[in-house]
C-alpha positions in Angstrom: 21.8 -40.0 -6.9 18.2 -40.0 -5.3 14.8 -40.4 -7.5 13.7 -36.8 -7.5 17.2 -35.6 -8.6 17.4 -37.9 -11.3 13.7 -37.1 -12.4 14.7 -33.2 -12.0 17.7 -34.0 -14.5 15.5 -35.5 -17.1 13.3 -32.9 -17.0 14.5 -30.2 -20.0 15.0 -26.5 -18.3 12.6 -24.2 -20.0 13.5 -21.9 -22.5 11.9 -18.5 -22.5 9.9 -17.1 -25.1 9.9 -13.9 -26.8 10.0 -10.1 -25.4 7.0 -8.5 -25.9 6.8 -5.0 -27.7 4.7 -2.6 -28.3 1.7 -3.3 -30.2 1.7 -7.0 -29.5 -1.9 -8.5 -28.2 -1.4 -10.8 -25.6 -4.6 -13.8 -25.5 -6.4 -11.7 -27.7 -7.0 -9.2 -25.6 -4.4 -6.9 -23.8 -2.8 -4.5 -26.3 1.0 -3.3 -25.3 1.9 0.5 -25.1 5.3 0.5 -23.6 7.8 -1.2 -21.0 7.6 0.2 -17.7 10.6 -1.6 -16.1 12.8 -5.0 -16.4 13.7 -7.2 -13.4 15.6 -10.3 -12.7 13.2 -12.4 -14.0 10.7 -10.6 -16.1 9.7 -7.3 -17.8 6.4 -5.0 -17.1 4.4 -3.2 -19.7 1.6 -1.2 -19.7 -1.5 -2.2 -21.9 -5.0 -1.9 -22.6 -7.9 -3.8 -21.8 -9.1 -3.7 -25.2 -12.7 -4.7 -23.7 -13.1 -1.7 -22.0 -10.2 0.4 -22.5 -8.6 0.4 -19.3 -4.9 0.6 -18.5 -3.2 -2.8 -17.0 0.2 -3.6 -15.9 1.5 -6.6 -17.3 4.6 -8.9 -15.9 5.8 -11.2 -18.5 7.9 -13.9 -17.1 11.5 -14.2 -19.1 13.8 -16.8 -18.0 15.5 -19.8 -19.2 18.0 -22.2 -18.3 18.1 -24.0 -14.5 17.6 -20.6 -12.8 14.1 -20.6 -15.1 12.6 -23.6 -12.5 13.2 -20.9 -10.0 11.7 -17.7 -11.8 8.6 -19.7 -12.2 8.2 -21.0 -9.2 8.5 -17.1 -7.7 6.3 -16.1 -10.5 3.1 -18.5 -9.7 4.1 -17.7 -5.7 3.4 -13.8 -6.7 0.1 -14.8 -8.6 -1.1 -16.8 -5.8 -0.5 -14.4 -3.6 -2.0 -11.5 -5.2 -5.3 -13.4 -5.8 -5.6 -13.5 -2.0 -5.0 -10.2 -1.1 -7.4 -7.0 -1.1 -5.9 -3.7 0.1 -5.2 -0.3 -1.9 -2.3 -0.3 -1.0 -1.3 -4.0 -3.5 -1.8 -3.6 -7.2 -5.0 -5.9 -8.2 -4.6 -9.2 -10.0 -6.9 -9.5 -13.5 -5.2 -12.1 -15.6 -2.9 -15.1 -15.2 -2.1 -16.6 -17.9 0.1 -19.2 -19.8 1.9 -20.5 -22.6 4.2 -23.2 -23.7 3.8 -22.2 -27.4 7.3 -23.9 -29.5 8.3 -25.2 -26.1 8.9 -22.1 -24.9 8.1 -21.3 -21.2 5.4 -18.5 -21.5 3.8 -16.4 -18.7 1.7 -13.6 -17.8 0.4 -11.9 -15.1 -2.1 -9.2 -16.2 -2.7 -6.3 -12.8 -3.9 -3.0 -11.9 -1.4 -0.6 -13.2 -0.2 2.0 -10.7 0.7 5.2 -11.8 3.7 6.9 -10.3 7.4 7.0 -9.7 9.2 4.2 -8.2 11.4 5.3 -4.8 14.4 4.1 -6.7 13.2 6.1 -9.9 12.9 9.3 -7.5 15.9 9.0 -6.0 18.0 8.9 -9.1 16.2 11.8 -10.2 17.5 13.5 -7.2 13.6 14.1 -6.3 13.2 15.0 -2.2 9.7 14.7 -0.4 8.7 17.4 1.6 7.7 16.6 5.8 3.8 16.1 4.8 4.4 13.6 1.6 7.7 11.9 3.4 5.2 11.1 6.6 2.1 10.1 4.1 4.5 7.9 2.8 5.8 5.8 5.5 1.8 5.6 7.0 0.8 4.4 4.1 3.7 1.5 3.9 2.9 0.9 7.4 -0.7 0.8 6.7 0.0 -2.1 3.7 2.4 -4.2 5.8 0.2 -4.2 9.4 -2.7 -5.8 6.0 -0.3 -8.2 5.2 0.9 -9.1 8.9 -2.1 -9.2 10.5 -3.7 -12.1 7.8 -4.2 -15.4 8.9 -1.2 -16.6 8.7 0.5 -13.4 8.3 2.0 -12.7 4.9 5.8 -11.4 4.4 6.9 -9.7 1.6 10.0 -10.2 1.8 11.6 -7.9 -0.8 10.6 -4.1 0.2 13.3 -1.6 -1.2 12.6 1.5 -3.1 12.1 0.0 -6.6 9.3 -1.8 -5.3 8.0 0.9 -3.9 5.5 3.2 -6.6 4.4 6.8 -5.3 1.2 8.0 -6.8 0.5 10.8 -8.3 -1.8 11.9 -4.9 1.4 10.6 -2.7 0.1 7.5 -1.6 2.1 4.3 -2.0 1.7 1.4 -3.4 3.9 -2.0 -2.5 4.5 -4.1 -5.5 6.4 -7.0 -6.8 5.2 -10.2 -4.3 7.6 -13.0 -6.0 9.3 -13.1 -2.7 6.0 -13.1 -0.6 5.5 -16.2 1.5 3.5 -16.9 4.9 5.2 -17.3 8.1 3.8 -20.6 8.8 4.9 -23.3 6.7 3.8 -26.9 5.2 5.2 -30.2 7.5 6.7 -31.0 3.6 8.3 -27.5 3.2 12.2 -28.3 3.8 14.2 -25.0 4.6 13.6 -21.5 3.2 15.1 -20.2 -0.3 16.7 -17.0 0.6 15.0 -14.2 -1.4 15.8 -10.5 -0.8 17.9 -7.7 -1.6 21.3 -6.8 -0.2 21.2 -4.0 1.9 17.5 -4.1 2.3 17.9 -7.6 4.1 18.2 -8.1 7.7 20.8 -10.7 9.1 18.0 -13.2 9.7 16.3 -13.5 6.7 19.9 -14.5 5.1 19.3 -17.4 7.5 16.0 -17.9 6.3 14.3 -17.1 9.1 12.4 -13.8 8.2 9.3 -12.4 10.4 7.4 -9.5 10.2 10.4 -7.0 12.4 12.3 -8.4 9.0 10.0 -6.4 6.6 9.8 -3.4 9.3 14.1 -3.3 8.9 13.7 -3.2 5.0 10.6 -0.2 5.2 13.5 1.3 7.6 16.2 0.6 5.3 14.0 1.9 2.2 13.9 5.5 4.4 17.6 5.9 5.0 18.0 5.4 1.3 14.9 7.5 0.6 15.9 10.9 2.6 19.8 10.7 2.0 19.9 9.9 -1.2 22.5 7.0 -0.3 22.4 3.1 -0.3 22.0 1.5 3.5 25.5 -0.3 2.6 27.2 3.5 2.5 26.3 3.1 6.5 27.5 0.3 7.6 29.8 -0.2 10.2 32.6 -3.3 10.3 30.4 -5.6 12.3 27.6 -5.1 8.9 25.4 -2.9 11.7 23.8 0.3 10.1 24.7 3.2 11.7 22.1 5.8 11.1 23.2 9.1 11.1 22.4 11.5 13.9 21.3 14.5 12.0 19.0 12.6 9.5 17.0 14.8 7.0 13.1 14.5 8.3 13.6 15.3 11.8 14.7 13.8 15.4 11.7 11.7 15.3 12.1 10.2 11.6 16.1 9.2 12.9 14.9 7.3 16.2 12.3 5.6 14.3 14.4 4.4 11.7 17.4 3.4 13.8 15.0 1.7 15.7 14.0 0.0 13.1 17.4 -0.9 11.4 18.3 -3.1 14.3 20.6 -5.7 14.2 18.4 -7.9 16.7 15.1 -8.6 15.2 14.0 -8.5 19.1 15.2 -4.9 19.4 12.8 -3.7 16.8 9.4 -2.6 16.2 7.5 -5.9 16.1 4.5 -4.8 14.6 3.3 -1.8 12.0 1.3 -0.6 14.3 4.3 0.1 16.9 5.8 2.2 14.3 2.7 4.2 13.6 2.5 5.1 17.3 6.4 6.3 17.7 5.6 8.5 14.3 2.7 9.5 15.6 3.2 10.0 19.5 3.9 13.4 19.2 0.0 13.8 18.0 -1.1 11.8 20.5 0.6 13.8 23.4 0.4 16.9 21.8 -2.2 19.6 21.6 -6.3 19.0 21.7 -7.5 18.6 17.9 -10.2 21.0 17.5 -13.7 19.6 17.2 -14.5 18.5 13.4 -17.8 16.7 12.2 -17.9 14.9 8.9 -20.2 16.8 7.1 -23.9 16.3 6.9 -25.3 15.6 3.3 -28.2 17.2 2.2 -31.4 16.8 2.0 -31.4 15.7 -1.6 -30.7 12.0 -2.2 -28.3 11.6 -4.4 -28.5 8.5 -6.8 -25.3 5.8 -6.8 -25.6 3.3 -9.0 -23.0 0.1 -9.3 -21.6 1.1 -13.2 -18.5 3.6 -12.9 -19.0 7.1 -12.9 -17.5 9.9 -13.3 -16.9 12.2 -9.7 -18.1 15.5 -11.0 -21.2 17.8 -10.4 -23.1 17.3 -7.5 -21.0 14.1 -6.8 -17.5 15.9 -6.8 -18.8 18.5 -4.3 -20.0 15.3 -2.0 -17.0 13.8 -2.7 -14.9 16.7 -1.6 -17.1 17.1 1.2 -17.8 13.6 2.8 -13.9 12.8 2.6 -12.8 15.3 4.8 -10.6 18.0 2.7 -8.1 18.8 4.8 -8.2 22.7 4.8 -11.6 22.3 6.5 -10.5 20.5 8.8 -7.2 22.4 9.6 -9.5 25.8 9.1 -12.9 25.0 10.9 -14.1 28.4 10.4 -14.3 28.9 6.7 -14.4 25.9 4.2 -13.3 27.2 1.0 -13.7 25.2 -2.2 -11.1 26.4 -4.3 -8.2 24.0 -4.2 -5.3 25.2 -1.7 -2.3 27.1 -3.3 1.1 26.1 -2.9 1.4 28.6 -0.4 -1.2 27.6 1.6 -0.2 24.3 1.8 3.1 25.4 2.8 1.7 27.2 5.8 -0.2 24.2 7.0 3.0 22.0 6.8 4.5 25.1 8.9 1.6 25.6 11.5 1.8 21.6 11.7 5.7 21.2 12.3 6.0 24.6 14.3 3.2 25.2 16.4 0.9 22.5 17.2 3.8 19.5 17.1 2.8 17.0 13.7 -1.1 16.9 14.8 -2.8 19.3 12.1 0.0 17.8 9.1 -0.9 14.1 10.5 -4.9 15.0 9.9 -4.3 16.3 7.0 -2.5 13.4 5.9 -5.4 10.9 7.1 -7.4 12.8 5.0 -5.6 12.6 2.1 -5.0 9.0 2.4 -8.9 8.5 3.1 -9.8 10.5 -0.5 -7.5 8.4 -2.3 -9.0 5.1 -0.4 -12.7 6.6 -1.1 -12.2 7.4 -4.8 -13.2 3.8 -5.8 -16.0 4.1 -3.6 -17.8 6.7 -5.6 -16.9 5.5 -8.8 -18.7 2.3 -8.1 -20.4 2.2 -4.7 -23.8 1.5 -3.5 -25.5 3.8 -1.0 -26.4 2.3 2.0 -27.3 3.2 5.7 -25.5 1.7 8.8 -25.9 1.4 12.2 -22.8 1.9 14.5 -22.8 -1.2 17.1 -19.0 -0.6 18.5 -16.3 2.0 19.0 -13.0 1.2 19.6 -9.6 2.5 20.1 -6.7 0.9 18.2 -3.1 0.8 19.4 -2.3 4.4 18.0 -5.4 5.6 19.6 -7.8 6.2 16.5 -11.5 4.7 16.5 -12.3 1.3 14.5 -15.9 2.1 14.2 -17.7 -1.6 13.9 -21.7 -1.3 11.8 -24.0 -3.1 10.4 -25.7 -2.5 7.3 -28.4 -4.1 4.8 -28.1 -4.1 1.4 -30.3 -6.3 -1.2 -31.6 -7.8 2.0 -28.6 -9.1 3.4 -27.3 -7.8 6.6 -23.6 -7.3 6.6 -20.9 -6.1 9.1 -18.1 -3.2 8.0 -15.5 -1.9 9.8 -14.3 1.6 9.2 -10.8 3.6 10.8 -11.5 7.5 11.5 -9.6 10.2 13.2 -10.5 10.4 17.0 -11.5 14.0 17.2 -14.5 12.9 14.3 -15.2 9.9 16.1 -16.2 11.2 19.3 -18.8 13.0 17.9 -20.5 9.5 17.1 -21.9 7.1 19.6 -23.4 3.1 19.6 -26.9 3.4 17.7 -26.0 6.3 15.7 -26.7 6.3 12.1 -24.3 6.5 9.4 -24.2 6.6 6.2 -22.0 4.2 3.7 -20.7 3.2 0.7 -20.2 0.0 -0.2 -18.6 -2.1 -3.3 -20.5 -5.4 -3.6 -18.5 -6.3 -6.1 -15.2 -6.8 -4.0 -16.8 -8.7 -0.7 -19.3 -5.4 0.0 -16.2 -3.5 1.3 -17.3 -0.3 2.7 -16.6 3.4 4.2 -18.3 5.6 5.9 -19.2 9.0 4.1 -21.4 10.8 6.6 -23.7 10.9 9.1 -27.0 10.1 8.2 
């Protein structure tokens, strides 16, 4: 018996403390409503911040004996992990915390709570999603995972299946659950790979331990067979363990070929890369009919006074907001720009003037926009006004502008980077003038909101 095992043996396994429940304080602070969920190690709550009343998700790590060692270790792996990342799309780490109270293996991790309906909750409930929320939902997955791939070194999740998966209310997702996350590149001292998935969600590699990026792509794939059939990926496996996706899949030729593509066997016969994906989804936009030409829309005259505290988006601010984040129907109905929300009707007919006339292009704006209000929400809660000058346009792999500026705020100048739909962006040219919002409380991230 080596050193380390014998040191491993004298070291007691932990025990786990105590379930919370509702009403319990945890460090004095966070105040427990109800459980949201249970998983293999831990259970989720929602609380209040009882410093400022805002709602919090809480993961409470519960797990004892030998297979405890391991629970932690994913545990502190999810914490780390969240602490580096940024994206709307990847709840927001507030709190880590820990306890050994009577010996008792104690931990917390205190995050943004996300409001919504698990995938797996949805499909239980037999809940379908219409063309325009089923596409808004894979972008948006696709959106999160080209984030995490694209890091320095890239970031795997490792674990994507439809409980993990929260819609929100406005239909975009969220990605949650990062115990399995680790980077592709690995320590000299890191021996092997521990084998961390889901069956059915898992593509033959990773059981080896050799995941990659095309490994989470074959889980988002596997997520959307289970998603628009209602069915496990296991129900369609053939006797070599191949998924064999059915022809007429509900969500279109386009949908199928993309996801079959994506449930590859070979991780060399996939997608390797989000942004692949987005294009084959997408191609039909970009080799379909001319978008018609839509400006952002010009503010007003009146300056309108943002200050860093949150705020409420109502008044004079809810019409800018409505404005400056492109709402869909005036950009699907050029001539009139009503400001009335959309019936259900309505929105029925764009979905069908988008599938059945112009191929997916006006339903794929419309989408962008929607994802853009949900992304600019935070932005006029909290932002900072700020002008920018545009010093580079750029077309990405799916064809839409990254539009590089410059801006100075508190006499700093800073660079931001902002994504917009091609027939907007060619409006703009190098030199114009925008105008931003920016958060300088989470590293001065910033959008644009209008021309200036």
């Amino acid at each position: 018996m080596s050193a380390d095992t014998i040191a491993a043996a004298a070291v007691p396994a932990p025990r786990a403390g105590p379930v919370l429940a509702p009403g319990d304080v945890v460090a004095g602070r966070y105040r427990v409503v109800r459980a949201l969920g249970r998983g293999s190690f831990g259970h989720t709550f929602l609380a209040v911040d009882t410093t400022n009343d805002h709602e919090v998700a809480i993961k409470q790590l519960h797990a004892d004996g030998e297979r405890g060692w391991k629970a932690f270790e994913l545990f502190e792996r999810e914490a780390a992990a969240l602490r580096s990342l940024r994206h709307h799309g990847i709840p927001e780490i507030h709190d880590h915390l820990r306890d050994g109270e009577g010996g008792a293996m104690i931990a917390y991790l205190v995050m943004e709570y996300v409001e919504g309906d698990s995938l797996e909750q949805r499909i239980e409930d037999h809940k379908t999603l219409d063309p325009a929320g089923l596409l808004q939902l894979t972008l948006g997955l696709l959106d999160i995972l080209d984030y995490l791939h694209t890091r320095m070194p890239p970031v795997l999740h490792r674990d994507i299946k439809p409980a993990n998966v929260i819609l929100r209310p406005n239909g975009a997702p969220a990605l949650v659950d990062f115990g399995a996350v680790r980077t592709i590149f690995r320590g000299a001292d890191e021996r092997g790979s521990t084998v961390v998935g889901t069956f059915g969600y898992m593509p033959f590699e990773q059981y080896m331990g050799q995941a990659s990026p095309a490994s989470d792509l074959y889980a988002v794939g596997a997520t959307l067979l289970h998603l628009v059939t209602g069915r496990p990926p296991a129900d369609f496996a053939s006797s070599d363990g191949a998924i064999e996706v059915p022809e007429a899949l509900p969500g279109g030729p386009v949908l199928r070929d993309v996801v079959a593509r994506l449930l590859s066997p070979s991780a060399s016969a996939r997608y390797q890369s989000a942004t692949e994906v987005r294009a084959a989804l997408l191609k039909p936009v970009l080799t379909g009919a001319e978008a018609s030409t839509t400006a952002l829309a010009r503010v007003n005259a009146t300056t309108l006074e943002l200050a860093p505290a949150p705020r409420a988006i109502e008044g004079e601010l809810r019409e800018r907001f409505d404005r400056t984040v492109l709402r869909p129907s005036s950009m699907l109905f050029s001539s009139r720009r009503p400001t009335a929300k959309m019936t259900g009707k309505l929105w029925l007919g764009v979905v069908l003037i988008g599938v059945f006339t112009l191929g997916i292009l006006p339903l794929a704006m419309w989408i962008w926009a929607d994802v853009r209000r949900s992304r600019a929400r935070p932005f006029f809660e909290r932002g900072v006004l700020a002008t920018g000058r545009i010093l580079q346009m750029q077309k990405n792999a799916m064809d839409w502008i990254e539009i590089t500026y410059e801006f100075t705020l508190d006499g700093v100048t800073r660079r931001g980077a902002d994504t917009i739909f091609p027939a907007i962006a060619r409006l703009w040219h190098p030199g114009d003038t925008v105008e931003l919002l920016v958060l300088p409380d989470e590293d001065h991230d910033s959008i644009i909101v209008s021309s200036a």
